[in-house]
N, C-alpha and C positions, 0 to 999 in steps of 0.2 A: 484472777486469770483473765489474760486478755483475750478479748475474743479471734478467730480464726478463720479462715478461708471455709472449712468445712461445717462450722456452726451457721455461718452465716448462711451457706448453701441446705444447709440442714433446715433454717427457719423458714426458706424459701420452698420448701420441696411441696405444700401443696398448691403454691400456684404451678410449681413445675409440674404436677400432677396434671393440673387442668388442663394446661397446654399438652401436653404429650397425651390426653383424650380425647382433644379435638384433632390433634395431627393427627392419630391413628385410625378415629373414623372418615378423618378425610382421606388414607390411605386405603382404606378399607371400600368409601363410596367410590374411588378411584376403579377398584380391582371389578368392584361389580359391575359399574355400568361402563364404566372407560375401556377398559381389557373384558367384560362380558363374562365372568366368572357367573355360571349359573345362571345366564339370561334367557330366557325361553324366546320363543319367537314369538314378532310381535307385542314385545312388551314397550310399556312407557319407560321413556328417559324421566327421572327425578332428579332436576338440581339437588344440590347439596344443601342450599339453602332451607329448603322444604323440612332437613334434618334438626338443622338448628336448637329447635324448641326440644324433641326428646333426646340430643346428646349435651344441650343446657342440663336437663331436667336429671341425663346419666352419671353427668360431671357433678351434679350438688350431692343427690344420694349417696354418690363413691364418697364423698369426703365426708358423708356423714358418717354413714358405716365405719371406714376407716378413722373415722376422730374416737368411734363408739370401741371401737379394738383397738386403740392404742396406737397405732398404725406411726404416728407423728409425733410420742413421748420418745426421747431418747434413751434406749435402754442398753445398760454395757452388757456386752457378754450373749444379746439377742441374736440369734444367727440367721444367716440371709434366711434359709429355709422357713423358719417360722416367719419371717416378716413374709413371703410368697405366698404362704397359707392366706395372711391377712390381705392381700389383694384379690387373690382369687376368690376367699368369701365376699369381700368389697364390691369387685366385678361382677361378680353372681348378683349379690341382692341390688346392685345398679340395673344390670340387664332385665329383671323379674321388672323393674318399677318403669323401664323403659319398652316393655313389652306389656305392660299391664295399663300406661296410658296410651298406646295405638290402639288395642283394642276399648277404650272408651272413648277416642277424636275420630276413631274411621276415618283415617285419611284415603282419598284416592287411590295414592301410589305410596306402598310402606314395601319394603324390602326385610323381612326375617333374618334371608342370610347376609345381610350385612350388618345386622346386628349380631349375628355371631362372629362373624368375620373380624367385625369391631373390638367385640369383647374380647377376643383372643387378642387382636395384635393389642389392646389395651393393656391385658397381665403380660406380656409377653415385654413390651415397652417399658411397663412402668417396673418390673423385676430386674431387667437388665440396666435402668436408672439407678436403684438400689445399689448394684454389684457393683459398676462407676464408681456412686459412691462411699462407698465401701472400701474399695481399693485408693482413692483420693486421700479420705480421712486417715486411713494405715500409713499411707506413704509421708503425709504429714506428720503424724505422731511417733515414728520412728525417727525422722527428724530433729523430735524436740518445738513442734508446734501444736499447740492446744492441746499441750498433757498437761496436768493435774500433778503440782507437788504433793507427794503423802506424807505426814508425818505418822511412823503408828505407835501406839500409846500401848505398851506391855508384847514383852520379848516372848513369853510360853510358847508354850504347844499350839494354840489356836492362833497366833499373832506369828510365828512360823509358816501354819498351815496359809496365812493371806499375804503373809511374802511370796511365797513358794507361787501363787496361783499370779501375784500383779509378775513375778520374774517372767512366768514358765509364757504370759500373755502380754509380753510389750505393746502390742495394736490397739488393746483396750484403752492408752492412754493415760497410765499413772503411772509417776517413777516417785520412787521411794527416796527421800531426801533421809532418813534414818529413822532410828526409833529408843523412843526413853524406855527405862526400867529399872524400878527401886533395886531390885538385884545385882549389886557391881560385878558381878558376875557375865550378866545379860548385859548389861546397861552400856557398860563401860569399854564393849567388846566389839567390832567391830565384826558383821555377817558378811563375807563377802564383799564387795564393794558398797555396801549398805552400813553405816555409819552407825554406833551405837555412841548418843548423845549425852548419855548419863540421866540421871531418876528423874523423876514427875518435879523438882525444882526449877527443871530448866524451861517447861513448859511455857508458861509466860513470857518469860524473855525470846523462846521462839515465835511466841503469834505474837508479841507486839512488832519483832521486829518482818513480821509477813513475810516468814522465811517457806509455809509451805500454803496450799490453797485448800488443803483437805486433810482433817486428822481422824485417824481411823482407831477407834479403841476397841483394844483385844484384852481386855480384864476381864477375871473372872469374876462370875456372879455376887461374890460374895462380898465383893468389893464396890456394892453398886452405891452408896453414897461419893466412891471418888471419882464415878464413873458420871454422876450426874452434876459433880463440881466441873469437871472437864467439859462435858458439853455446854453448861453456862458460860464457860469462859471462852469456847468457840463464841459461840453467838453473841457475845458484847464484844467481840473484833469483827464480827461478820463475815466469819471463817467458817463453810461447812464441815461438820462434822457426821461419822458413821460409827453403831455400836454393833459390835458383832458377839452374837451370844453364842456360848462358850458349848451350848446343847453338843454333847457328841462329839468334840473335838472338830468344828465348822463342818464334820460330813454328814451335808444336807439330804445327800443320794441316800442318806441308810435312815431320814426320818417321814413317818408319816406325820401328816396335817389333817386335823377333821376341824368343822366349824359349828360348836354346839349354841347354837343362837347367839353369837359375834362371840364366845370363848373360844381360843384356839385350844385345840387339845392335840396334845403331842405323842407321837410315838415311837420307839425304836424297832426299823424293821432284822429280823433275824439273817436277814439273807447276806452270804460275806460279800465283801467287794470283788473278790473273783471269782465267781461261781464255778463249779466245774464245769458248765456247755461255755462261758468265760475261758477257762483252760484249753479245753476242746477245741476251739475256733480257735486260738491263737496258736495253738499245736498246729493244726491245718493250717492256716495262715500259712505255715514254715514251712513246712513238708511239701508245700505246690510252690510255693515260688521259687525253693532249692533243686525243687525234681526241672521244672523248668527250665531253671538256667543250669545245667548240671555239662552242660557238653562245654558252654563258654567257660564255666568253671576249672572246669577238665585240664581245656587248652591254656588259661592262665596259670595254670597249678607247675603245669611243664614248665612254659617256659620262664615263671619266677625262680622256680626251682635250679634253672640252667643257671641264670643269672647269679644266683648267692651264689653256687658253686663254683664261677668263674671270675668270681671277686674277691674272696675270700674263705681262708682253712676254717673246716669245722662244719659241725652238719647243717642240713636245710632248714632240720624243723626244730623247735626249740620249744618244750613244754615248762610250767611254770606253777606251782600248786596256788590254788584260788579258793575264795569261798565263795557258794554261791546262794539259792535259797534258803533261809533258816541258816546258815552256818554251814551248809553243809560243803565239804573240802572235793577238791576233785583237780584237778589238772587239768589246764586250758593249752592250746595246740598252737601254735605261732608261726609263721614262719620266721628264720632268726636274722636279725637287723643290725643286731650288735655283732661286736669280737666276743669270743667263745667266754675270756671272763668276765663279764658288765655286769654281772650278779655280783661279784667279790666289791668291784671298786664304785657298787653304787654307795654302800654308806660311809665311802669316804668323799663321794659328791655330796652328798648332804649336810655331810660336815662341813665341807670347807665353802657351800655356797647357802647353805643356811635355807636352802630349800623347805617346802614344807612337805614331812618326811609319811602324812597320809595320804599325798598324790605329789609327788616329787616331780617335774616337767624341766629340764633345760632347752631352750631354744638352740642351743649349739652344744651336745650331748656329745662330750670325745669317744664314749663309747660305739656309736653307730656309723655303721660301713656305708659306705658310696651309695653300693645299691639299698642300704637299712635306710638311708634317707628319702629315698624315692617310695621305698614301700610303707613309710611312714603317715608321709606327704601325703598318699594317694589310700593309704589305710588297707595296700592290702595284704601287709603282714598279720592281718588279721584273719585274713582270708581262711586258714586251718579253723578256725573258732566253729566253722562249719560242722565238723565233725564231732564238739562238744553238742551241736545245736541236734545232731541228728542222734546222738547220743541219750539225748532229752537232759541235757546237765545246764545247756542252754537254747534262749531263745533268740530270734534277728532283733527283736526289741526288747530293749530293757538296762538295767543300771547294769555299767562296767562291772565284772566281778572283781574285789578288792584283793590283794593278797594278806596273810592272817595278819603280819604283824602290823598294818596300816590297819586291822578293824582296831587292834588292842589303844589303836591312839584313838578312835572316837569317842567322840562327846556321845550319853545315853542317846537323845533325841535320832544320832546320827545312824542308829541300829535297825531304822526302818527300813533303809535302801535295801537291807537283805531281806525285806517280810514277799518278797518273787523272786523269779528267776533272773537271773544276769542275762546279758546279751551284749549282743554287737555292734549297734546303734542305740543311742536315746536320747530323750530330749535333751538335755543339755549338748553332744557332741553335734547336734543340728542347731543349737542355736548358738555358737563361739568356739565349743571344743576346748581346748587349751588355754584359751584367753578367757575362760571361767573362774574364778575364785573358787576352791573348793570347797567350801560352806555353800554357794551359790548351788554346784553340781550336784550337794546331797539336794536341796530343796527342790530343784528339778528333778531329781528322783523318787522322792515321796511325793510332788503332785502326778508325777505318771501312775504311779501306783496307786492313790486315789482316786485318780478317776480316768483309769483305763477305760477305752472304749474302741472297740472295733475302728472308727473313724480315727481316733488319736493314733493306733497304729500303723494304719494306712498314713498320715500323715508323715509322719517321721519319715516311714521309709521311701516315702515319696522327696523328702527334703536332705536326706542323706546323699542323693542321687549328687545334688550338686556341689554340696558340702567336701563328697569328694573327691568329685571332678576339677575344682575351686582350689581345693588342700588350705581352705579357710581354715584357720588357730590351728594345722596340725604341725607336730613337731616333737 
């Protein structure tokens, strides 16, 4: 992998520390004696010069702290917030060792609060550097600069479960050039836009020909002599390789770690992935953002409602039976997009366009009306779904709910998107919608459901917003 604008800048980042510690206590000496922030009367002017020695002495201890916390290891997946943490401890035990030799040089003329003054714009600086680069490195790697080809090594349950997570996180920087598996089944089958290579034969012939830069093996345990033939044969091409253990199906959130004198001792916690205060919160979640926008609602509901009606015979609303958690069936609320019979002549669409008939999508769909197009477009023929949500049959996030005869075509694996409620937004229709593979769409749906988090929620619905406004992939 060739190196990149952001690695490069990454290697650099603790001289850029150093430098953005001296400008900030120079902006800091500035505020105090220049502008008089906190100057009593009759006090000494202190060049800045005088500084020199204990914001030298502040600048080494930060980097050591921070080299001691990892601060400067590249780690995927570490989020701005805990890198924050790691400065402001850094900053703190800088300031202790910068306030601990004034009092043993007794200088003349020492200012306190510009050493606090300092140390704030310090974390305050060197956090907002981080974010920069943050948003730099993303914007690069959604590009196609400094990602990481993956090959992965076994198609199961857990080699699923680390599709799902590299799809559901493009930023992170790996794309999946495909994946082998002795199973023709798996092997031979293509995930989505995700190529299936054919079995462990082909292996060699892909790292010699340096087809990916990183092979990720998801074999189960019991397979571990082929497991450590594979990683040898990384390392005599000088290919990194990663072994993902199969503990719990990769859900790392539901194990505990203890450390009995360097034994790792493992354990399975009881607690499910959606707790009921889990349920609780997301219930609320709904109910305050719906009660909020419930007048703007109101007034959209009118006048979509005007509009089918003056465009087209046949009623407003159009219901449609679903499944939704567990299986369970209930009837979802629409407003209608189509002519009155688009239910009769969809499975003769499918017939004659070869659609794939567990989520069937035409981009130019002769059944939908002038204004079905607009409300498509913009998604708010969806807009009724509210009433399932208030219902409690759905939620504003979560997997589309399926109708029954599209569950009877899924693959086993594909039965988890029913283990929560459906909804009205989710990750996959925020990150493509339409222009998703629908192998792609299940895996974004079992990693939302993995690892739900109050944040991930916020999220989406935060991303929906433009998605659409945009009417990106809708159709």
């Amino acid at each position: 992998m060739k190196r990149n604008p952001a690695q490069i800048l990454w290697q650099a980042m603790p001289l850029i520390d150093v430098l953005l510690i001296v400008a900030m206590f120079r902006a800091a000496h500035w505020l105090r004696y220049d502008i008089g922030v906190g100057r009593a009367v009759g006090e000494f002017y202190a060049p800045f010069q005088s500084y020199w020695l204990y914001v030298g002495v502040f600048a080494f201890w930060f980097l050591f702290t921070a080299s001691l916390n990892n601060l400067y290891r590249q780690e995927r997946g570490r989020t701005w917030l805990a890198e924050s943490v790691k400065i402001i401890n850094s900053a703190t035990n800088a300031a202790l060792v910068f306030m601990a030799l004034s009092f043993a040089l007794q200088p003349l003329v020492f200012s306190r609060l510009m050493l606090i003054i300092g140390t704030a714009l310090v974390v305050a600086g060197l956090v907002v550097a981080r974010v920069v680069f943050r948003v730099v490195r993303q914007q690069l790697r959604l590009r196609g600069i400094g990602v990481e080809r993956v090959l992965l090594v076994g198609a199961g349950e857990v080699g699923r479960a680390v599709l799902s997570s590299i799809i559901a996180r493009p930023a992170l920087g790996y794309v999946p050039i495909g994946y082998l598996d002795d199973d023709p089944d798996r092997g031979g089958v293509d995930m989505g836009r995700v190529r299936g290579l054919g079995g462990m034969e082909n292996l060699s012939p892909l790292l010699d020909q340096h087809a990916c830069d990183l092979v990720i093996v998801a074999l189960p345990w019991d397979a571990r002599q082929r497991i450590m033939e594979i990683v040898s044969r990384c390392e005599q091409r000088g290919i990194a390789s990663r072994v993902v253990p199969d503990i719990f199906q990769l859900n790392m959130s539901q194990v505990q770690i203890e450390n009995l004198e360097g034994i790792p001792l493992l354990g399975l916690k009881s607690e499910p992935r959606m707790t009921p205060t889990k349920h609780l919160i997301k219930r609320a979640l709904d109910l305050i953002i719906i009660t909020l926008a419930s007048p703007f609602i109101l007034l959209l509901t009118g006048l979509v409602a005007l509009a089918i009606k003056l465009d087209s015979p046949g009623p407003v609303f159009y219901r449609q039976k679903r499944l939704g958690k567990d299986g369970h069936e209930f009837y979802v609320y629409k407003f209608r997009s189509m002519v009155v019979d688009a239910d009769q002549k969809r499975n003769e669409l499918i017939r004659e366009t070869g659609a794939d008939p567990r989520r069937p999508k035409w981009r130019n769909d002769p059944r939908i009306t002038r204004v079905g197009r607009f409300l498509r477009r913009t998604s708010m023929d969806e807009l009724p779904n509210l009433i399932n949500v208030l219902r409690g049959e759905m939620s504003l996030v979560g997997p589309r709910p399926p109708m029954p005869e599209e569950v009877k075509l899924y693959e086993p694996w594909m039965h988890q998107r029913l283990n929560t409620q459906p909804g009205l937004t989710c990750l996959w229709q925020v990150s493509g919608r339409s222009n998703i593979p629908f192998e792609e769409q299940v895996l974004l749906d079992i990693y939302y459901i993995e690892n739900w988090s109050l944040g991930l929620e916020l999220q989406i619905l935060l991303r929906t917003i433009p998605q659409v406004l945009l009417g990106t992939g809708a159709y």
